[in-house]
N, C-alpha and C positions, 0 to 999 in steps of 0.2 A: 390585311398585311399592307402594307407602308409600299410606295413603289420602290423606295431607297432598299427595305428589305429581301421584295421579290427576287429586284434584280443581282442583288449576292446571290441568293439562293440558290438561284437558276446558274450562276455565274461556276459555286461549288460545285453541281448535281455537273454540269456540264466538264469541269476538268475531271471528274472523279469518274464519270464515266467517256471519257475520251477513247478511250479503245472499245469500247463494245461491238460487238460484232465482228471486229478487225483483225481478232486473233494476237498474240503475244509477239511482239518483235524476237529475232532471233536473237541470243546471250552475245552482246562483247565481254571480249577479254582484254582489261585495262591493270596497268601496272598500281601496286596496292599507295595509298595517299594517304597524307596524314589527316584527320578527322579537324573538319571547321569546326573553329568555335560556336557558339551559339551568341547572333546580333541581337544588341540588347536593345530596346527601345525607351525613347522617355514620353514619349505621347499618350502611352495607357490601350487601353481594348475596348472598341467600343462592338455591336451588333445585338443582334437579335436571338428569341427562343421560339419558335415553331413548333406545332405537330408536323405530322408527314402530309397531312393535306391545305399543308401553305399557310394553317389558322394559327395568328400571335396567341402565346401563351400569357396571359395577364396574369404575374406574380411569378412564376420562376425563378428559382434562386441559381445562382451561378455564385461559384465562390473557386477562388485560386487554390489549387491543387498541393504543388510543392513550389520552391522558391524560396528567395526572403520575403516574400507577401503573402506565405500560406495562410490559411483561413479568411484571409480576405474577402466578402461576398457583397454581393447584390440584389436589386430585385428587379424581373423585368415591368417595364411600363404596360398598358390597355396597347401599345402597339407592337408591343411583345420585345421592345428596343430597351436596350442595358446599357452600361461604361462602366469603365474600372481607371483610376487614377492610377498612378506608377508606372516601376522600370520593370519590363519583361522584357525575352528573350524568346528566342525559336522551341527551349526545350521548355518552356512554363509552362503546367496542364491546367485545364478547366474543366469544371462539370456543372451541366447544367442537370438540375430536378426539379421535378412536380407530380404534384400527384396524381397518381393514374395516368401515368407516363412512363416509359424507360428511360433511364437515368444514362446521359452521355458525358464523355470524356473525350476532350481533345488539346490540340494549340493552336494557337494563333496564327494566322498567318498575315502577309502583305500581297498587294495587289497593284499592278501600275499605275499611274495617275488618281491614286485613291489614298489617301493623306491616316498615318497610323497603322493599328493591327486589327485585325477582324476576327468574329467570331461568329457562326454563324450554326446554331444549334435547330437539327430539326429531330423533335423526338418519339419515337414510335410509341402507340399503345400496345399494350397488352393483346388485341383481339389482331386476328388475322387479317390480312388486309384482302376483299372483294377484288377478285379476276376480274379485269375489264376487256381483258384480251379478247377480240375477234373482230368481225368486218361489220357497219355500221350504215346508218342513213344519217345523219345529222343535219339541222334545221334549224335555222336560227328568224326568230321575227320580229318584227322592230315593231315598240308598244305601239296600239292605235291611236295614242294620244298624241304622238311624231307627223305633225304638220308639215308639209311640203316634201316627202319622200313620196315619186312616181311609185303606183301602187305594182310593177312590174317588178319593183328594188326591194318591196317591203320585206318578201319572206327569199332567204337565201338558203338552198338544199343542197349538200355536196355528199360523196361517199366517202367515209371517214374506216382507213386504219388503224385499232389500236394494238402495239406491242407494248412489252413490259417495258422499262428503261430502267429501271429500279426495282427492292424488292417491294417498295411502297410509291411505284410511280410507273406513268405508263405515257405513253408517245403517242395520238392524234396526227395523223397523216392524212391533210385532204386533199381528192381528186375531183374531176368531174366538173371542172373550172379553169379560168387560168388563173394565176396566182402571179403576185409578184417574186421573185427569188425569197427564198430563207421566210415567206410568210406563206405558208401554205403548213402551216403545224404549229401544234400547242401540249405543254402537257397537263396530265391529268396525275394530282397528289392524291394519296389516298391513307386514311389514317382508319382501321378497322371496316369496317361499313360506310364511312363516311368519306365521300367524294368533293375533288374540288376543280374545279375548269377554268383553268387561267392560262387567257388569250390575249395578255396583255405584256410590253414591251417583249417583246414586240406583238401587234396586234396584227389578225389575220388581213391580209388585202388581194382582192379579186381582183383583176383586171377588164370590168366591166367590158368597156370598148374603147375607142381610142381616145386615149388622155383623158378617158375616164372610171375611176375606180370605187371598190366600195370598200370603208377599212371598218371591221369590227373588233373592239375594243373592248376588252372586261373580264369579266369573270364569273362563274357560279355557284354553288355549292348545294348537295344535295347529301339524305341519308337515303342508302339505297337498301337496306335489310341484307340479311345472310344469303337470302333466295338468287337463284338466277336472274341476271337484270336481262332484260328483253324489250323494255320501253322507260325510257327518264323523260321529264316535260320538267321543267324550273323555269323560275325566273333567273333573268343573269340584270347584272349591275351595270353599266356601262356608258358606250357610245358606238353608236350605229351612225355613219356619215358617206354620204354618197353626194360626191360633186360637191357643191357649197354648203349643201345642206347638211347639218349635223344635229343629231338629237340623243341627249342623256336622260338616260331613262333605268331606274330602277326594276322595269317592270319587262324590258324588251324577255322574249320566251327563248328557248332552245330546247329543242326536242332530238333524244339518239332515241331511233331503233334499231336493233339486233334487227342483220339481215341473215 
């Protein structure tokens, strides 16, 4: 996934689930208004087609719903990224399909300092998605091939919460460290059996010691089977940097175990 894409993504998951937890605000009572038009756009629709664990669908068709542009379609790119030329509006539908997918419908929407309308489809499988929910040891080690990381930095252990946030997505809460604000969590997609760990934009940052920190950056992906998961080891993709030193590595490890 594209970092342009992630950060939509995260960006939707994030207003869609703005209340959770928080319980339903009380009912106003507002005097009845006449219904706004629907603003038409001339920029067109651009975004992306996902599964539920963050992976661009290469080939997705997306095609306009109703309108004056119905039948209209597309196909998405190897980055799972699309566009649509024309005028739409707030009530134009879309739907994205592939196979061995659930097939989505929605509309576009806009977003501030973000130029056009967005789309941004993430689509569940078929199979149920693997409970990740409970309490954790998590472990992250930067490859041995990372030159110039004090051997004290290399392997980083924190205890890690996971709750649901989604019916296909779950919440990474770490402790047992200090963290900078808003970087101490990540989430975890999940599309049947198959898991994905993206801890990127924002990426985790410990507060090593003073005005000195470590940021891990990336992401992972694993199949973890129908069975109870109880220990995961992957490789993640990324960048492991602590003080000046920074090293990208396809190979750095991350290890959860069920505690």
């Amino acid at each position: 996934m594209s970092r342009f894409t992630a950060i939509l993504f995260l960006t939707l998951a994030v207003s869609a689930c703005g209340n959770h937890g928080s319980g339903a605000p009380a009912p106003t009572v507002t005097s009845p208004t006449a219904p706004t038009p629907p603003t038409p756009s001339s920029t067109g629709v651009r975004g992306s087609v996902s599964d539920t664990a963050f992976r661009p669908l290469d080939g997705a068709r997306v095609e306009v719903v109703d309108g004056p542009l119905a039948g209209m379609s597309t196909t998405a790119d190897a980055d799972g990224s699309f566009s649509l030329s024309g005028t739409f509006d707030d009530a134009t539908r879309f739907r994205a399909t592939m196979d061995g997918h659930v097939a989505a419908t929605q509309v576009s929407r806009t977003f501030p300092n973000i130029s056009g309308r967005l789309l941004i489809f993430s689509l569940e499988v078929p199979a149920p998605p693997v409970n990740m929910a409970g309490d954790y040891t998590l472990t992250f080690i930067a490859d041995s091939a990372c030159v110039g990381l004090p051997d004290d930095v290399r392997t980083r252990t924190y205890a890690a919460t996971i709750t649901p946030w989604s019916s296909t997505s779950f919440n990474v809460a770490l402790s047992g460290a200090s963290f900078l604000p808003s970087r101490d969590s990540f989430p975890i997609g999940v599309a049947g059996d198959y898991l994905t760990f993206w801890f990127a934009d924002p990426a985790i940052v410990e507060q090593f010691a003073a005005n000195t920190q470590i940021e891990l950056y990336g992401s992972a992906g694993v199949s973890v089977g129908t069975s109870g998961v109880s220990t995961i080891a992957v490789a993640w993709d990324g960048e492991f940097e602590y003080s000046q030193t920074e090293c990208e590595s396809k190979n750095h490890q991350l290890i959860l175990t069920r505690r």
